[in-house]
N, C-alpha and C positions, 0 to 999 in steps of 0.2 A: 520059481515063479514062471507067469506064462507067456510069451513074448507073441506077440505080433508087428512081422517089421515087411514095409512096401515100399519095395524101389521099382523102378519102369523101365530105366537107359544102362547103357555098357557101366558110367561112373559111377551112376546110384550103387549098381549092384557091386563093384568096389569098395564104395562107401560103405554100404551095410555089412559087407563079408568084414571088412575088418569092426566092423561094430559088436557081430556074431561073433568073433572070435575075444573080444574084450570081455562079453557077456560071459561068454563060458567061463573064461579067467574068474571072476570075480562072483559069477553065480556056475557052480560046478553042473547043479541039477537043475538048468532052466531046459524048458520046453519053449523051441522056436518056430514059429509057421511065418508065411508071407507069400509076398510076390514078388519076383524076382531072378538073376540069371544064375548064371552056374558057379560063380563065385560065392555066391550067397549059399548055394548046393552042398558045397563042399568045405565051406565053413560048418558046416552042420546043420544048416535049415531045413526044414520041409518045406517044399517049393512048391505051390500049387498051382500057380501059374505063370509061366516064362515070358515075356512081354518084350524081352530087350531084344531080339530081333524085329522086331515090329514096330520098334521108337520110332518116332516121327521130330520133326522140328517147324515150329509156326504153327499158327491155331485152323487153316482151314488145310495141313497135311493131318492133322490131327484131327477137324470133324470127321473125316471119312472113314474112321476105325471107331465111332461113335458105338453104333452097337453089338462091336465084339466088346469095348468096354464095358457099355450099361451090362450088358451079359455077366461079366466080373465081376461088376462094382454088386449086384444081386446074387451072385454066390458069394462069395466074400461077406456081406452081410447076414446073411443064415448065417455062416461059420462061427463071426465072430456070437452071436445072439445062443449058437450050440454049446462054443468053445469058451467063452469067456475068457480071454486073455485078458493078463492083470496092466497091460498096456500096448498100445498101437505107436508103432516109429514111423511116422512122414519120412522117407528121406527121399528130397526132391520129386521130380514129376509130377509136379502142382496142380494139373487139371484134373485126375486122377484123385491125387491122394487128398485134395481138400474134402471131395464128395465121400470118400472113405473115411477118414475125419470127421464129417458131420454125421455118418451112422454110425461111428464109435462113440461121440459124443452123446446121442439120445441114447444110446445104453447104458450110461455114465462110465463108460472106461476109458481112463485118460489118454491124452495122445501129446506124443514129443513128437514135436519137427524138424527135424534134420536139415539143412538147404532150403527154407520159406521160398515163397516165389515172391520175385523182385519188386515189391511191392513200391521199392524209394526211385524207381524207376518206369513201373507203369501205372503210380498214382495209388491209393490209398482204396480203392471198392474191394480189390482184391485181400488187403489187409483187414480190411472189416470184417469179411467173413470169415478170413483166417481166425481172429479173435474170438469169435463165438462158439469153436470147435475147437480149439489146442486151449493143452492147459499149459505147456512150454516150450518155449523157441529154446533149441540149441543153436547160435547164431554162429559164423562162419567168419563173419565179418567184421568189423568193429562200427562199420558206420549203419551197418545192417540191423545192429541191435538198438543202437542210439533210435532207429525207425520204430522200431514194435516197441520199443519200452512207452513209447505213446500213449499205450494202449494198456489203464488200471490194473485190468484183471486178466490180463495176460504175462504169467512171469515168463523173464528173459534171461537167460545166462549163457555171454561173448564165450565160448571156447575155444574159438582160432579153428586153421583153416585143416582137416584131416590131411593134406598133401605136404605138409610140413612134414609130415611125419614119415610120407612115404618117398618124396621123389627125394632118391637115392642113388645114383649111380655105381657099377658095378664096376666099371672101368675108370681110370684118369684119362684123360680127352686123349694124350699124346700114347697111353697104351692101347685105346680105341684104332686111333686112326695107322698105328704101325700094322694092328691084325689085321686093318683091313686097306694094305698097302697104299693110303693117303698119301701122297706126296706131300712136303711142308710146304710146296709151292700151289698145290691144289684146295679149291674149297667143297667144302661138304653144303648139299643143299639138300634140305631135308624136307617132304612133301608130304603133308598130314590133312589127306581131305577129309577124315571124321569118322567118329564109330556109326554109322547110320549109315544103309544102304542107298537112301533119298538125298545125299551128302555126299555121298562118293559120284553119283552117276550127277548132280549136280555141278559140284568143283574141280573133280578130279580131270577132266576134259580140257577144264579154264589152264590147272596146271602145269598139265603135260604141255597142253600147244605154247605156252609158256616157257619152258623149260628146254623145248627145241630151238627156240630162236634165239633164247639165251646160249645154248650149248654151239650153236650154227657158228662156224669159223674161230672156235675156239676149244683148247682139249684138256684145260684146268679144271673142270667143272666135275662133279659127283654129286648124284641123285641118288639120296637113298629114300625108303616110301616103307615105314612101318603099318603093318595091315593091322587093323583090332580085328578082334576075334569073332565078333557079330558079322563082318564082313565076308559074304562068299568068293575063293577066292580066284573064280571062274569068271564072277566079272571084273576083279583088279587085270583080270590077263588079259581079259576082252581091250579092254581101252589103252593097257598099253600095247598091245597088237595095233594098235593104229599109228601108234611112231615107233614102228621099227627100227630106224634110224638111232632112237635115242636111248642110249644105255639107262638104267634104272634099276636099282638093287632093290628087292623087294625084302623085308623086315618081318618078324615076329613082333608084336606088342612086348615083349620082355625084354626088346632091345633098345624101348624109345628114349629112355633115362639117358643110357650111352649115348645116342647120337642123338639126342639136345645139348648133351655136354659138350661134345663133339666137334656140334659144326657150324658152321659157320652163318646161316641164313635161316630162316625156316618159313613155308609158307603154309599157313594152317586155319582151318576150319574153325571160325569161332566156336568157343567150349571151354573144358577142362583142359584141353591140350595148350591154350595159349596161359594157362598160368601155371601151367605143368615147366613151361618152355621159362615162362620168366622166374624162377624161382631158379635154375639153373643158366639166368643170364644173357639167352638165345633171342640177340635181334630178328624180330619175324614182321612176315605180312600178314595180316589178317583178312579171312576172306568169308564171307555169308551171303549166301542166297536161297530166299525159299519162294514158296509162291505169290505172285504182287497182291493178291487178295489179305496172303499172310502178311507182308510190310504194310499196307495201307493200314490194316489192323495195330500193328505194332506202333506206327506215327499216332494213332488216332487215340493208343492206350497210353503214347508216354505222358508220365508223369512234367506236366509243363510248370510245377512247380520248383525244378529242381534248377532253373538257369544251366542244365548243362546243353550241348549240341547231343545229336543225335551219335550215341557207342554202345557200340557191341561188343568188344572185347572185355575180357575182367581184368586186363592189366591198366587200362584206359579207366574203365570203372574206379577203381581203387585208388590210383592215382587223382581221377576228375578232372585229367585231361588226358589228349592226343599223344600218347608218346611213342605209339607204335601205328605206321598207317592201316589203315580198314581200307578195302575193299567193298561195296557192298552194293546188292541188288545190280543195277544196270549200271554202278560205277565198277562192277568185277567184269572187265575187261581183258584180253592178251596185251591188248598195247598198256593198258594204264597198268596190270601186273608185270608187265617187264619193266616198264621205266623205274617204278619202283625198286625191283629186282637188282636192275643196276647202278643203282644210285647205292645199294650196299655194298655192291661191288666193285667195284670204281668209289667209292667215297671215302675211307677208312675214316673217318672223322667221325660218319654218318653211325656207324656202326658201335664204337667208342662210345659217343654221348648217349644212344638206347641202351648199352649194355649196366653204364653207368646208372640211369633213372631206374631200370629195372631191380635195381641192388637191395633198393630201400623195402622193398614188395614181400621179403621173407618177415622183415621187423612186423610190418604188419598184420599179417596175419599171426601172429601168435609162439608163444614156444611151443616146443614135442609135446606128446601124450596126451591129443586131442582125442583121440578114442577112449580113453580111462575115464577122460570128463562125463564124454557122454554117457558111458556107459552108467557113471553115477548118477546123473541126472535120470535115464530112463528107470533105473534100479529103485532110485527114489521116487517118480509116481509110479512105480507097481504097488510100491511098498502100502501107499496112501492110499491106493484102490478099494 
């Protein structure tokens, strides 16, 4: 069969390479095209066009790449109307992949969704149209599917979360931190501004001057800073050129399993990283800033029907409440991110009771062999095509 799969960001294309790689298991002779990174590459897809360097986060850092997409979104549809794929895979990158959805759909070729876009969160316009272009959600979540089953003639089927399946550590925390001469009296802080260049030169700045004043009259402290791979890493050296002073180990992404397990604090970019982090137990900060044009937007999309306060974390989300603090927009501060900082530090108590709420977060999402799922799901509307 003929696959067409569209991811946009460093995770999407995670997500689909291991999708790509279930496909082939189970379909030896598929043919797979998309969009997507280099993961996806070397799963075996033909990649037509690379986009994960160029993610964005918030909707007006994303108008401004407007007509390199429309560009896409218009070869991509030739393609699909030449090629005839027996099915289209959404996986995440919603602004994108809906308008690609709805040219697969006037052709009549089905499309599985992968990671919907938040629709129980910024209100229900965006799930409308989702329904009139997919003909099935593979949901992630369990409260995410309870959302779209709303909706008659859109089948739904809950698969649990693909990161169950992956975050894995390679080390036990205490064979981690002996390689990398931890002391048992030192703690590990672990600094995750984000796979997005627009992420990094945003947070990474708040962190560092953060992480000096924390460090400032004391010599317990270890900064480690796993880079992802989208990331140039000319300018992680640039900005830490500016606290020379402050030690800081710089990481391969291959490492970030180990030192979530690891360490002891984390301060991290809202995303996949903060449920990457709680699934392995890691009390963190949460931190997000885009442009206030983009939050005014986001205020003005949330869903006001849900009585929750305003979060951005997916450990907050799943839960439905605060159990890890946010940072956000002009409350991402140096003084309000240390006080936090050391209130983990100074408080073991503080530390204890996150590590504990966080526990419940694997049940949730689902058991192993969320990629087999999907992969049957998409198998099956090929088959129906």
């Amino acid at each position: 069969m003929k696959y067409f799969i569209s991811a946009g960001e460093h995770s999407g294309d995670l997500h689909a390479a291991a999708l790509i790689q279930e496909l082939r298991r189970q379909d030896p002779q598929a043919q797979i095209w998309g969009m997507g990174g280099p993961y996806m590459a070397a799963a075996g897809a033909e990649v037509l066009f690379d986009p994960t360097a160029e993610s964005t986060i918030g909707f007006w850092e994303a108008a401004k790449k407007i007509w390199l997409f429309k560009r896409r979104l218009s070869e991509f549809s030739r393609f699909l109307q030449e090629n005839r794929p027996d099915v289209v895979v959404w996986v995440d990158f919603g602004g994108f992949n809906r308008l690609l959805a709805e040219r697969a759909a006037a052709l009549a070729i089905p499309v599985v969704c992968l990671f919907p876009p938040a629709a129980w969160a910024y209100g229900k316009k965006r799930a409308d149209r989702l329904a009139r272009c997919v003909t099935h959600v593979a949901s992630v979540l369990p409260f995410e599917a309870e959302f779209y089953r709303r909706y008659p003639n859109l089948k739904v089927t809950y698969v649990g979360h693909p990161l169950v399946d992956r975050v894995q550590p390679q080390l036990a925390p205490e064979e981690w931190r002996q390689r990398h001469n931890v002391a048992p009296t030192e703690k590990v802080i672990l600094l995750m501004p984000g796979s997005r260049k627009q992420e990094v030169q945003a947070l990474l700045p708040v962190m560092l001057a953060a992480a000096a004043e924390l460090a400032a009259g004391r010599d317990d402290l270890r900064f480690f800073l796993p880079v992802a791979p989208t990331i140039d890493q000319t300018l992680i050296q640039t900005l830490l050129a500016q606290y020379s002073g402050l030690a800081v180990t710089t990481k391969t992404a291959a490492e970030t399993y180990n030192l979530m397990a690891a360490a002891d604090l984390g301060i991290l970019a809202s995303g996949t990283a903060t449920l990457e982090a709680a699934l392995l137990g890691l009390p963190m900060i949460v931190t997000y800033r885009v442009a206030n044009v983009s939050a005014l937007l986001y205020r003005i999309l949330q869903n006001k029907e849900s009585n929750q306060p305003l979060m951005v974390s997916l450990p907050n989300l799943i839960k439905g409440r605060k159990i890890v603090p946010e940072l956000i927009q002009d409350g991402l501060t140096v003084a309000d991110l240390v006080m936090q900082a050391r209130l983990f530090l100074e408080v073991p108590e503080r530390s204890r009771q996150v590590r504990k709420e966080l526990q419940g977060i694997g049940e949730i999402l689902g058991p192993p062999g969320v990629m087999a799922r999907v992969a049957t799901i998409v198998r099956g509307e090929a088959a129906l095509s």
